[in-house]
C-alpha positions, 0 to 999 in steps of 0.5 A: 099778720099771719095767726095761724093755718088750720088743716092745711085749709084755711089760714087766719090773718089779722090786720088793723080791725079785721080777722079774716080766714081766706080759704086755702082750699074750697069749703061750705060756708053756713053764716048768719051774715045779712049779706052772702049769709046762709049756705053758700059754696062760693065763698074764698074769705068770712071775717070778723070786724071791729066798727067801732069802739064798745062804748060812745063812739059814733063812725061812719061804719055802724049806721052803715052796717045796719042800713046797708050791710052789702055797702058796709061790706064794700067799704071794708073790702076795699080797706083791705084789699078783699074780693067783696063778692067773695067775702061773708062778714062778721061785725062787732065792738069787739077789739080784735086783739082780743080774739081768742083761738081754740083748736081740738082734733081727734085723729084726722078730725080738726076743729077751730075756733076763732071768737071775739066776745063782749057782753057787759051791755046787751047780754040778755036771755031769751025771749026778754023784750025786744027794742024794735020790730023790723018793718018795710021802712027800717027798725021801728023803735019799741016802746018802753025802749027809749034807746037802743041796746048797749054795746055787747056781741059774741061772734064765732068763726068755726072751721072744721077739717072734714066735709059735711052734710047741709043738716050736719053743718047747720047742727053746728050753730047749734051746738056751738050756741050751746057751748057760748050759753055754757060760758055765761051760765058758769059765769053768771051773766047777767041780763041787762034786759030782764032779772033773768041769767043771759044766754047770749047777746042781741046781736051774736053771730056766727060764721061756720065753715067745713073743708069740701072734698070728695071724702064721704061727709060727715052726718053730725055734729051732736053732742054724742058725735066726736065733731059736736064734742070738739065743736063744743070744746072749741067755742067754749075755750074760746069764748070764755078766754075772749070774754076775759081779755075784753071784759076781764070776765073771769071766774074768780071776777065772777066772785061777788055777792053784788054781781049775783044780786044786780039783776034784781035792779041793784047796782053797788051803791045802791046795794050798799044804801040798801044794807046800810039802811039797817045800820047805825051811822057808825056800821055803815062807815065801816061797811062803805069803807069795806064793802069791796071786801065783804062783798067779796068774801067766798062764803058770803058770796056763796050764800048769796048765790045759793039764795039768788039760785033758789029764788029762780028755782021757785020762779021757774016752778021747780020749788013751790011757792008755798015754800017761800018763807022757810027756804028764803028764811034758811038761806039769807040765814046762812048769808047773815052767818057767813057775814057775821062768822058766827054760824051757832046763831043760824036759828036766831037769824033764821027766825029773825029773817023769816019773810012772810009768804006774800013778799016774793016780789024782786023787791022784797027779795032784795031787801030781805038779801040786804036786810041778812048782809046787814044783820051779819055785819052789825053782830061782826063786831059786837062787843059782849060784856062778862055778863054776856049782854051785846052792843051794837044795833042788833041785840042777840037775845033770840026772844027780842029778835023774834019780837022785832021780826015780828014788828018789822014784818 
């Protein structure tokens, strides 16, 4: 099926599991590709197939791709009909109808973007620990690694209507890795490898392609260029609305406190065991039965997000750590008020909440995350007497909760 034609140039097609641009008029090709990958002028068709299904799914095709990219390209080829000696490819999990296009132009300027994108398994940032090393016999497996990463790749396809120079078009891998790394940052990706934020995939890759004629070439493909502005445009609409179909990731998706905490090692039941550690039996059936709400709630999930961000700010030297206590204390305060809907006891939870310098490990910040959700909840729903005394498990005379904090620390 025919999907569109950029520039009278190039035309995009999809058929089964493949999308693939077959060259109009002849265009330099940059591509990460293992086989007719590089700079090349020879090429009439770059693509982008799905090998498999994202989750469990074992196929002739993947072993293939790894072990013998030039065979798996073959066999792909002949599917279709392609010349494989002609042909740069792409491959992936990623279903193809989720696919997205994104187009911008400025006056006789047009640059496309055709992405799939999945990232739920093998998001990672850069430089987290690698899975194998790659030796003269194949892939060596790396220890603690005890399998192989999770499904989860970005690929690009870029064309762009005008010539350009070998530097200009190598600039624009650069660029659109920028706008791809732009969409997990606005996204909070997770990496699955480390407690950082993801920048990418351990597998992404990216396929560039620009018109040859005899017009002068273009020299650069920047952020203060117009090319690298419609590059970055391109890539980052259409990543994002690839991630959307094929993981529903979306920014109001994006909105939980869960999420925002998981890189730490929590998953959901074990973040509602942690908060519910901290409750009587009767709060934590009412927190279980409404954590999907809780933990969703916009202030709630906006100061969790300010205390995650300002963990990694101290983890990347930007904030002292000498700084710790107060800051950490302020913030889960503001998460304890956000629960709780009560913000005239920010002082009393501050100072209940207040960690001691030494607890700045992953899991002292969980806890003191969770400890704060769980402190907001048990006030939620106090019953206060006309003589002004609280029920529940957290008393809210600020002299014996600062008695208790000072035990529990």
């Amino acid at each position: 099926m025919h999907l569109d034609t950029f520039y009278n140039g190039v035309a995009i097609h999809r058929e089964e599991k493949i999308i693939y641009a077959r060259f109009l008029k002849p265009h330099s090709v940059l591509s990460t590709c293992r086989v007719a990958g590089g700079l090349r002028t020879d090429l009439d068709y770059l693509y982008n197939h799905q090998s498999c299904e994202p989750g469990g799914h074992c196929h002739r095709l993947p072993p293939m791709a790894t072990r013998d990219p030039a065979a798996y390209r073959r066999a792909v080829c002949e599917r279709h009909d392609l010349p494989a000696d002609r042909c740069a490819t792409l491959g992936t999990a990623a279903n193809m109808h989720n696919a997205c296009i994104a187009v911008h132009s400025f006056r006789d300027l047009t640059v496309a973007a055709v992405c799939t994108g999945g990232v739920e398994g093998n998001a990672g940032r850069v430089g987290d620990p690698a899975s194998v090393v790659e030796t003269a016999e194949g892939f060596e497996r790396l220890p603690p690694a005890t399998a192989l990463p999770g499904p989860g790749t970005i690929n690009t396809m870029l064309f762009i209507g005008k010539p350009l120079i070998p530097g200009a078009l190598t600039r624009c891998i650069v660029t659109a890795t920028e706008a791809k790394t732009a969409v997990l940052q606005e996204l909070a990706v997770n990496s699955r490898y480390s407690d950082g934020l993801a920048t990418g995939t351990g597998t992404d890759q990216i396929g560039v392609a620009a018109l040859a004629s005899d017009e002068p070439p273009l020299t650069s493909a920047g952020k203060h260029a117009k090319l690298g502005e419609l590059i970055g445009l391109a890539v980052y609409e259409a990543i994002k609305s690839t991630l959307a179909r094929q993981n529903h990731l979306t920014p109001a998706g994006q909105c939980s406190a869960k999420i925002h905490l998981e890189r730490f090692g929590l998953n959901r039941a074990a973040l509602q065991d942690a908060i519910c550690a901290h409750l009587d039996a009767a709060q934590a059936d009412l927190l279980r039965s409404n954590f999907h709400a809780i933990e969703r709630d916009p202030p709630t999930v906006a100061a969790i997000a300010a205390l995650v961000h300002l963990r990694d700010k101290m983890a990347w030297g930007v904030l002292p750590q000498t700084c710790w206590s107060e800051i950490m204390a302020a913030y889960a305060a503001q998460a304890a008020c956000a629960v709780s809907g009560d913000y005239g006891r920010l002082d009393d939870y501050r100072r209940l909440v207040a960690p001691t310098r030494t607890e700045t490990g992953n899991p002292a910040f969980v806890a003191l995350a969770c400890r704060a959700l769980a402190l907001g909840f048990a006030d939620k729903w106090q019953t206060v007497d006309s003589a002004g005394a609280a029920g529940g498990q957290c008393p809210t005379n600020g002299e014996t909760r600062e008695g208790t904090a000072d035990n529990e620390r």
